[in-house]
C-alpha positions, 0 to 999 in steps of 0.5 A, a space after each residue: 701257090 708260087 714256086 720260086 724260079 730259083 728252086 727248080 733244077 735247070 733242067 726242070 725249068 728249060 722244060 717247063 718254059 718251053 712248054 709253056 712256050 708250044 702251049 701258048 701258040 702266042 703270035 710274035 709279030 712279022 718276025 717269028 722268034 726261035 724256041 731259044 729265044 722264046 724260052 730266054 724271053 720268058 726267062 728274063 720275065 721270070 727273073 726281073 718278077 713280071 711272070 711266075 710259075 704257079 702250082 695250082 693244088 686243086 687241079 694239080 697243075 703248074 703254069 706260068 702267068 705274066 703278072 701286072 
């Protein structure tokens, strides 16, 4: 199930990307990137629709995925 960014509290959301962010352990090149701006990065796929966070019920965890 997709969870509409919009819905969570900001707070909420903040926490999530980051940790998604520290989870991801993603290389960003020569130059490192800041936790901040990782977090706006993934912000910004949120808002312009080429990630989401999904609910899986099953294994009652949430995740965000970058979509195609």
């Amino acid at each position: 199930m997709i969870i509409p960014w919009q819905t969570l509290d900001p707070d909420t959301l903040t926490n999530l990307i980051e940790y998604f962010v520290l989870r991801e352990g993603t290389d960003y090149g020569e130059q490192e990137k800041s936790l901040a701006d990782k977090v706006n990065d993934v912000k910004r796929h949120l808002m312009d629709g080429s990630a989401a966070i999904f609910w899986s019920e099953l294994y009652e965890t949430i995740d965000i995925k970058y979509i195609k």
